[in-house]
N, C-alpha and C positions, 0 to 999 in steps of 0.2 A: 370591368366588373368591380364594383365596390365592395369593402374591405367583411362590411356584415352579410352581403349574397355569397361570397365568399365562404364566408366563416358556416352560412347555412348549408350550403352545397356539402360541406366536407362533412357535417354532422350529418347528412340524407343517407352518404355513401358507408359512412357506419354502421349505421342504422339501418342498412340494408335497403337503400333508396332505390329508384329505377332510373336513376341518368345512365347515359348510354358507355361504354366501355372507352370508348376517345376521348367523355369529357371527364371518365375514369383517371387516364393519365393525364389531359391536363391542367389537371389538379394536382396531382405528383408534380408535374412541371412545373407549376404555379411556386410550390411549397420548396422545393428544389431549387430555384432561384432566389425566392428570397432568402432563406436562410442561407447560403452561400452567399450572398452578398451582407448578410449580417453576421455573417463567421468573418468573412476581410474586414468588416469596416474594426473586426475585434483585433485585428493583427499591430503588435509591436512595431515601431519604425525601422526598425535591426531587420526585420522577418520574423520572429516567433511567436510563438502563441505560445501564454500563460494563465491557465484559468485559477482560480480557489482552489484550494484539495481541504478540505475539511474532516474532523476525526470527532472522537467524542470527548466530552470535557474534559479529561483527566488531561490534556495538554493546554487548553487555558488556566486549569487551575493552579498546574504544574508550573506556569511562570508566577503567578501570583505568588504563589511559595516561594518561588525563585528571590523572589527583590523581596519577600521578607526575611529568608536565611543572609542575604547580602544586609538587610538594610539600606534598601536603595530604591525606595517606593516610591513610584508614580502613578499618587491617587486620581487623578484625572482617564488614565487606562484604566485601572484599577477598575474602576466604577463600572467603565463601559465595560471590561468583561466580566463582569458581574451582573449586568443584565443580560449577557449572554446566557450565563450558566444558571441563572434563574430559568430562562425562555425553556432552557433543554430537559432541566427537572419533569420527567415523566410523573402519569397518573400517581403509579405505584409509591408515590415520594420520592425515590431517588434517582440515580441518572444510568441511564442504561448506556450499553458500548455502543449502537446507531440504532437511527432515527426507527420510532416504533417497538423497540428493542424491551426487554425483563429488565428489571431490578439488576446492576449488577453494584456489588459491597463495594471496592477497590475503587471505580469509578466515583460514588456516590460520598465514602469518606473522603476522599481529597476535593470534589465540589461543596458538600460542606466545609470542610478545613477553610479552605479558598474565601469561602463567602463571610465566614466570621473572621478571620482575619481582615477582609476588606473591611470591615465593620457591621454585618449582617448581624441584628441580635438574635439570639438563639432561642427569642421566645415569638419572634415571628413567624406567622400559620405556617411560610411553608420549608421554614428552620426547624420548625418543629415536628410537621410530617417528614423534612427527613433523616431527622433523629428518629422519629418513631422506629420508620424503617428499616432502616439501620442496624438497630436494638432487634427488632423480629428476623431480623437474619443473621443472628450471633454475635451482633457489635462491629467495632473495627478491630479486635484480635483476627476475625476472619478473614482480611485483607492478604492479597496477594504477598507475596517477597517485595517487591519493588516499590509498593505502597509500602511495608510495612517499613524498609530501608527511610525513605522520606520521611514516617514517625520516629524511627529512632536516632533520625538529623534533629529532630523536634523536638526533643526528649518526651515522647508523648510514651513512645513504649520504650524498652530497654534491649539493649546492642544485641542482647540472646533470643530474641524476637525473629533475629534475622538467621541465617546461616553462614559459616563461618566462610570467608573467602579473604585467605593470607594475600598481601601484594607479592608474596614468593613466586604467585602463579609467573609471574610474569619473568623472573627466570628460570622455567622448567622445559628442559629439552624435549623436541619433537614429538620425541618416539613417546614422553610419558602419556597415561591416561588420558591428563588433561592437558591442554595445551590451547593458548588460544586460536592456535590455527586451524583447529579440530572444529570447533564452532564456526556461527555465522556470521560475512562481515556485522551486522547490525549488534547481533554481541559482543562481539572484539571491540568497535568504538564506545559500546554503553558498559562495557566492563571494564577498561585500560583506567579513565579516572576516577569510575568509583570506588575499584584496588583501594586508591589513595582516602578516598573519603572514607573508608571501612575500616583503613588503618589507621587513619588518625583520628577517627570517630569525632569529628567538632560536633558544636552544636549550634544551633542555627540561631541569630541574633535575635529573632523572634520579637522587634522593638515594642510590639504591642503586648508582649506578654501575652497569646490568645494559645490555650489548649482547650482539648475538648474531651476530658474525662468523661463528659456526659454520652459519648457514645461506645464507651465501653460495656460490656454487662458487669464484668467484675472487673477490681483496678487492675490495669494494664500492668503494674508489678507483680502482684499476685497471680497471675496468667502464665501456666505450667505446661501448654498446648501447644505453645508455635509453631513448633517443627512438625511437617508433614510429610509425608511419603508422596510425592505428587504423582506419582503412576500404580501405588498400590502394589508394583509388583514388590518379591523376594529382594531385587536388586533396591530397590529404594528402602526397603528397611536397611539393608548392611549399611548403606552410605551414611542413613541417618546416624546409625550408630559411628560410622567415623568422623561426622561433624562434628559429633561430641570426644571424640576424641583430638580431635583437631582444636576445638574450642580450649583446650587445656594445655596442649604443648606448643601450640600458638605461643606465649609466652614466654618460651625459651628458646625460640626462634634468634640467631645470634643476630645482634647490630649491624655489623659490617653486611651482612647479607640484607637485612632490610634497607641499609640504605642503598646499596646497588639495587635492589627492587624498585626504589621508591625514582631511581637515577633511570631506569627501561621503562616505567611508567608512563614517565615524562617526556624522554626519548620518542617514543611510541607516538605520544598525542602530536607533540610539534613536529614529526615527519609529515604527521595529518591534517594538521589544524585547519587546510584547506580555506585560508583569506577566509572572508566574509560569507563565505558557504556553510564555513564549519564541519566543525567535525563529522565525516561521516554523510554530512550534509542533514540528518536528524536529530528532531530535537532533544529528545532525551539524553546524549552524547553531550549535544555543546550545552545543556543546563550543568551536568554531571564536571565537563572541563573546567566552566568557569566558575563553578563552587569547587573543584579539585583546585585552580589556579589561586583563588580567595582563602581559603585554608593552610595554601604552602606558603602564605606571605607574598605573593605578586604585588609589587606596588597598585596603586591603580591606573595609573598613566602607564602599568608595564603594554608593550605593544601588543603581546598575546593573549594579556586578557584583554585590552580593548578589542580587539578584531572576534573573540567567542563573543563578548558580549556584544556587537555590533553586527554577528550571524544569527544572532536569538530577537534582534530589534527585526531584523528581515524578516521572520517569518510571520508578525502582527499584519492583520486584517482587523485597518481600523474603521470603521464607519460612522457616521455623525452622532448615533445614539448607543453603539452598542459596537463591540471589539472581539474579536478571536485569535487567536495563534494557531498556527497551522505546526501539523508534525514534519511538513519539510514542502520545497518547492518543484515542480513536476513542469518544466518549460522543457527539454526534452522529449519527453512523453507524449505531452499534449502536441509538440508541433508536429512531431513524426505522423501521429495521429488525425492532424487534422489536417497535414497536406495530405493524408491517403484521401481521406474524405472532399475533399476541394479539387481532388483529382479524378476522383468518382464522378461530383459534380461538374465537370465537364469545365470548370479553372484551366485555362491555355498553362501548360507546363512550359512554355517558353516566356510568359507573363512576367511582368515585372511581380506582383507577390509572392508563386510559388517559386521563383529564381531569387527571389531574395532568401525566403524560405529555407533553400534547396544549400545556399550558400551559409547559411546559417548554423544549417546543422553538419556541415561535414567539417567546418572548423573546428567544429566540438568533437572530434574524434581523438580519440587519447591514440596515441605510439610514441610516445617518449617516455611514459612511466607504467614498469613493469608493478603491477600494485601486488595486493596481497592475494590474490588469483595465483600469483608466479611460485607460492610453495609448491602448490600440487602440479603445478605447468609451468618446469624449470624450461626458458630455452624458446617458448611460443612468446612470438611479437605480438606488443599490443598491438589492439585496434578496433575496439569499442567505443561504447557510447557510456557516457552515466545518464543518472535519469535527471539530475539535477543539474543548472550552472554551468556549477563545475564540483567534479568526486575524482580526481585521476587515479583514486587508488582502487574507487571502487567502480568501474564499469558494470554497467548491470548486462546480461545477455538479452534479456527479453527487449529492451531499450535498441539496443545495439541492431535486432533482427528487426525491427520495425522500419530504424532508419535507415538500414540498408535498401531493404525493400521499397522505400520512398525513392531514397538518390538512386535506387538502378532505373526508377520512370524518369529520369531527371532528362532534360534537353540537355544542358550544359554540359559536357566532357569535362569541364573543371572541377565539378559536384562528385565525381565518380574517380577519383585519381587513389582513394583509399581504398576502394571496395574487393580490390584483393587482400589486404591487410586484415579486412571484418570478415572475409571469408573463412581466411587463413585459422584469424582466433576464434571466431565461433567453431569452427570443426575442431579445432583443438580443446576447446571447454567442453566436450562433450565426456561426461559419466562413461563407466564400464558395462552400464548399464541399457544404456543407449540415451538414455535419458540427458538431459539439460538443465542445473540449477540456475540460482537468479544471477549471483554474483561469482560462486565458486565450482570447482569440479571437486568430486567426490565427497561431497560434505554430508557425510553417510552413518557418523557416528554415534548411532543410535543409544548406547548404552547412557551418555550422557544426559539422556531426557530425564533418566532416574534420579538425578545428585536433586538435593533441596532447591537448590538455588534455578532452578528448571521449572518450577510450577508454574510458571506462563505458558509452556508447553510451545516454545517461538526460539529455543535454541540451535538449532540447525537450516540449514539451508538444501536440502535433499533434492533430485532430480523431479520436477512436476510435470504434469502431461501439459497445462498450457503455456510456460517456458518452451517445453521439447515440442510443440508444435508450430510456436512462430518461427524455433530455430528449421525444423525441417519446411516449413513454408516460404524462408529466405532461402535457404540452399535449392530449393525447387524453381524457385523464381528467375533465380540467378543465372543457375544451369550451370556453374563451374565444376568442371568432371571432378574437381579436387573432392567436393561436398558428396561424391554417388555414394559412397560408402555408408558414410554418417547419415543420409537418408535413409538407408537399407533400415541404418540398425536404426535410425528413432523409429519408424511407421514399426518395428518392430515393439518398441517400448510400449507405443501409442493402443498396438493392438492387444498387448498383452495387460494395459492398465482401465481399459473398459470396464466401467459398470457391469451387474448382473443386470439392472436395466435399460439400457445399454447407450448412459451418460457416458460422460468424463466428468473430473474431478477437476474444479476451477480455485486455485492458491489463491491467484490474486486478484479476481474476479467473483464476485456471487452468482452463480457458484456452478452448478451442472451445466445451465443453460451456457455459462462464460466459457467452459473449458468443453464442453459440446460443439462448441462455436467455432472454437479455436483449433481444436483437430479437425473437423469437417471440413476446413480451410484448408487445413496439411495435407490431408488425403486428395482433395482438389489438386490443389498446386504439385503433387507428384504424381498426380496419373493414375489413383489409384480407380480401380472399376468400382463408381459410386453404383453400383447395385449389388455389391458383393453384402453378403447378408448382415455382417457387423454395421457397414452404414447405414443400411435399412432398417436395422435396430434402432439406431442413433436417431433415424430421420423418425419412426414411429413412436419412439419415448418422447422428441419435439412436440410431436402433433397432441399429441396424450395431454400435454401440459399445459396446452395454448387455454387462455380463458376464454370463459363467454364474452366479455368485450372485443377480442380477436387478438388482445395482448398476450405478453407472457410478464409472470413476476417471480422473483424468487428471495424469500427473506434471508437475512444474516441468522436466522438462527437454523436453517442446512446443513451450517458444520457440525451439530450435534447429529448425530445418528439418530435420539430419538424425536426430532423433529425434523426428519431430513427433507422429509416433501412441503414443508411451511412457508407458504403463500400467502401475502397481505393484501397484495394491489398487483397491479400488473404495473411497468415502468417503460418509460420509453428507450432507457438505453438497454435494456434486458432484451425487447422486444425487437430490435433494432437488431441486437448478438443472436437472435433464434431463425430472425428474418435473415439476415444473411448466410448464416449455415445453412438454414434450406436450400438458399441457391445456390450456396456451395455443390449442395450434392442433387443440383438438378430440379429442385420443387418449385422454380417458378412461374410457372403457372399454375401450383396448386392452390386449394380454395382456404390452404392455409397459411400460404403467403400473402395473399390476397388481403384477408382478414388484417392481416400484423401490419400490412402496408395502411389499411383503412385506419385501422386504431392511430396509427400515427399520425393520419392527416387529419383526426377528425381532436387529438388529445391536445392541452392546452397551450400554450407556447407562448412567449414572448421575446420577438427577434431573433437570434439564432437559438435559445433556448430552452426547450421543450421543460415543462414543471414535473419536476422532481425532488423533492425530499429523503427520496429513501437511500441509503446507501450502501450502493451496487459494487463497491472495488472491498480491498481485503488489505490489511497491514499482515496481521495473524491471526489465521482463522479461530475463532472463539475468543480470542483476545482484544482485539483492535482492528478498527472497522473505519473502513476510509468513504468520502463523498468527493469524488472530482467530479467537481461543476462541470468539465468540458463535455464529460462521457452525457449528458443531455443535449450537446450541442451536436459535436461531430460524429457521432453512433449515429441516430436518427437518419443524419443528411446522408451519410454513407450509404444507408439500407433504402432508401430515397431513392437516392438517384443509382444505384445498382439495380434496383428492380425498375426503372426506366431506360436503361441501358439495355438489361437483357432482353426488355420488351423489344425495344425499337428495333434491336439488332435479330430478332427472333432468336436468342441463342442461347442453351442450356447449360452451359457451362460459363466460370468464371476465369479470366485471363491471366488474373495475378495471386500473390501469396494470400494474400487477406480480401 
């Protein structure tokens, strides 16, 4: 059958054709093999899969910035991310957090900063629409803290703009307030060098001399506003009022103590600096170290700033006409993820790719560094995953439950020699809550989201239902008696964090449909009775949400309450996450599986990878909005060849955790 009878057939069965129910599947079968045969031909020679992860502007602009506070510009990049951040520039004029997304201010002054520095004049049309814009939503005084820290590297606004954060923090025992350990790893690596940047307040070489008064309303000196209560409550006025008092005895802060500050700062980064991974492994961390390292005087040939600045060259995605930076590298993620899926599709697990694969990732299991997990879990052996490279400090859980559940389908006995060790530390990282954070246990300390310096609303790490559900879908899978408990109590979490409609809540997923997905999985994999009336809620909010095309969609702007039900498009890896909980809890042969399987054979694709622009993953919700390329690839195939699986085998239930 050629490639356009083809292409017709799968649009008939959309479109509510009358081909018969056999050539229904094999069609699925059709689709099923090729795209698993263009998912291997994507594979690494090592074994792994690494696809794109994409964010929104404010991290290509962010290096642009970058090599101009260094002075160390390479206009030829330059350029090409500049047609980037031109391309991304929304109707509205300015650049929103993802694709399709509002106006957002913080985002859109550092893509213009960006672009007139690269040389962008500011009286071109659409410099000037995003000046306009700009300007009608209060200027860039409006800008976050974190933007607003990067103006006052700039001298565009002044040091009081920001909130005050002594590098004393960094020697303040445990038990005080604040402490870094209280936060989440991602703020602990983006806080440790900026301490230093805060304390020594440089200023950025700025060789072209490029400010941009013009998007101010009034001059950014004259500007009496900065500080804001970023939760509104009681608690964030007291703080505000002690930043200011902070901001005045700051100065009498003794010497000898700021320089043992300035000595744990430093301490701190180079335990982490993590080779050519970098700090943390994201970006904002290694821009922050190697402007922290360029400030303290680091030669340039010193070996620790070459290796930050040679983890920040890594993350560029260059392409012939036009360049990006990514906020960090997901080749863990993606390969755990897409040998499930190669596995689904019926890939021989004894094969030379997924045994490569398979071999791949259990090398990357951390047990020889107890990271920054080991405050709260003095005494628990590593034995996780990170999501990048290499993080040894920071293993992620969600990471860790994925690839576990991959190496336990593994053939090889050699693949599987750690998986008491991931058992071990997952049941150990579990919350008091029952719940499962990304990186830490207990990361609960809510009171913090009040201090100023919190207005991103991304400073902690607290137990999520779809973390706590791949964790209970690996211990389900596994079956090791050690995990029965830590089951008990997550399905307990799980049921107690249910929607009134009777979602779940998706962190690092967009979003109900993600985290719907992800416990209808859990509940599977532990035996729960999918007809007990909580998952019938679950499965009937699904059906509720399915579009007229047979898709599901769900937009980034969900995480606001009041656009919580905001649908744009339907997507294939959303559709694919809705498609597989159903047969999680049994729906496959409903006529609303059916539908989600049709949308996907009939929506547009090219080679393993179904079209996608919208971005369906989550950095922090209302913050930062992620695009992994892969989740168009290996979602679809997954939900593909799962619902030809259960066909063939007549069977209503699924055998594994995901």
């Amino acid at each position: 059958m050629n490639a356009a009878r083809q292409a017709e057939d799968r649009h008939a069965l959309v479109s509510g054709g009358t081909r018969s129910d056999d050539a229904f599947l094999t069609s699925v079968d059709e689709v099923v093999d090729e795209v698993r045969d263009a998912l291997r031909a994507q594979q690494h020679e090592d074994g792994h899969w690494v696809f794109e992860l994409e964010a929104d502007a404010t991290i290509p602009a962010e290096f642009i910035l970058l090599e101009h506070f260094l002075d160390e510009i390479d206009d030829a990049v330059e350029a090409k991310l500049a047609v980037y951040l031109r391309e991304k520039q929304g109707e509205h004029g300015g650049w929103p957090l993802f694709y399709g997304g509002d106006f957002n201010i913080s985002a859109s002054v550092k893509a213009y900063y960006a672009l007139k520095l690269v040389g962008e004049s500011p009286d071109a049309p659409h410099m000037r629409r995003a000046c306009d814009a700009i300007l009608e939503h209060g200027g860039a005084a409006e800008c976050n803290v974190f933007t607003r820290i990067t103006l006052a590297l700039f001298d565009q606004v002044p040091w009081r703009a920001v909130p005050v954060m002594p590098i004393e923090i960094m020697l303040l025992p445990r038990w005080f307030p604040f402490h870094l350990s209280k936060v989440s790893y991602w703020s602990r690596t983006v806080i440790a060098p900026l301490l230093i940047l805060m304390a020594l307040k440089p200023r950025a070489r700025n060789p072209r001399g490029v400010h941009i008064d013009e998007l101010f309303v009034a001059p950014a000196n004259e500007v009496r506003t900065y500080m804001h209560n970023p939760t509104g409550s009681p608690w964030g006025d007291l703080l505000i009022g002690l930043d200011k008092v902070l901001r005045v005895v700051e100065r009498q802060f003794p010497k000898n103590r700021r320089q043992r500050s300035f000595r744990a700062a430093i301490k701190f980064i180079a335990e982490r600096l993590n080779g050519d991974d970098g700090l943390g492994g994201i970006f904002p961390a290694m821009a922050n170290t190697v402007m922290a390292f360029d400030r303290l005087g680091y030669p340039k040939d010193h070996p620790d700033l070459l290796t930050a600045k040679a983890a920040i060259r890594k993350l560029l995605v260059l392409e012939e006409d036009r360049a990006y930076c990514q906020p960090c590298l997901s080749p863990v993620w993606d390969t755990g993820l897409a040998v499930h899926a190669m596995l689904e599709a019926g890939e021989p697990k004894n094969g030379v790719p997924l045994n490569k694969a398979m071999r791949w990732m259990a090398d990357r299991q951390v047990c020889d560094v107890a990271g920054d997990w080991a405050i709260k879990r003095p005494g628990l052996r590593p034995g996780g995953w990170a999501f990048q490279y290499a993080n040894d400090h920071y293993p992620d859980v969600d990471d860790s439950a994925v690839v576990a559940m991959a190496l336990d389908r593994a053939a090889d006995p050699k693949v599987k020699v750690g998986m008491d060790r991931a058992v071990e530390w997952i049941v150990g990282m579990q919350s008091r809550n029952g719940g499962w954070g990304s990186f830490d246990a207990e990361n609960t300390n809510y009171y913090l989201n009040h201090i100023p310096f919190a207005d991103h609303g991304a400073l902690l790490d607290p137990p999520t239902e779809d973390v706590t559900a791949r964790c209970v879908s690996m211990l389900a899978q596994i079956g090791d008696e050690a995990g029965n408990q830590a089951i008990e109590r997550g399905l307990a979490y799980l049921r107690e964090s249910q929607q009134i409609d009777g979602s779940w809540f998706g962190r690092w997923g967009t979003n109900y449909i993600y985290g719907t997905w992800s416990v209808l999985c859990a509940f599977n994999a532990a035996g729960e009775d999918m007809s007990a009336p909580h998952i019938r809620k679950a499965v009937d909010w699904l059906k509720q949400c399915q579009r007229p095309d047979g898709g599901w969609g769900e937009d980034g702007a969900t995480y606001w309450s009041k656009t919580k039900d905001c649908v744009k498009e339907s997507t294939p890896s959303q559709t694919a996450w809705a498609a597989l909980a159903l047969m999680a809890a049994g729906e496959t042969d409903s006529d609303a599986v059916q539908r989600g399987i049709r949308f996907l054979l009939s929506a547009k694709r090219d080679g393993a990878q179904w079209e996608e622009p919208w971005f369906t993953a989550v950095g922090f919700p209302r913050v930062f909005y992620l695009r992994y390329h892969g989740y168009s690839a290996y979602f679809p195939l997954w939900a593909l060849a799962r619902y030809r699986n259960l066909r063939a085998a007549n069977a209503a239930s699924v055998s594994h955790g995901m």
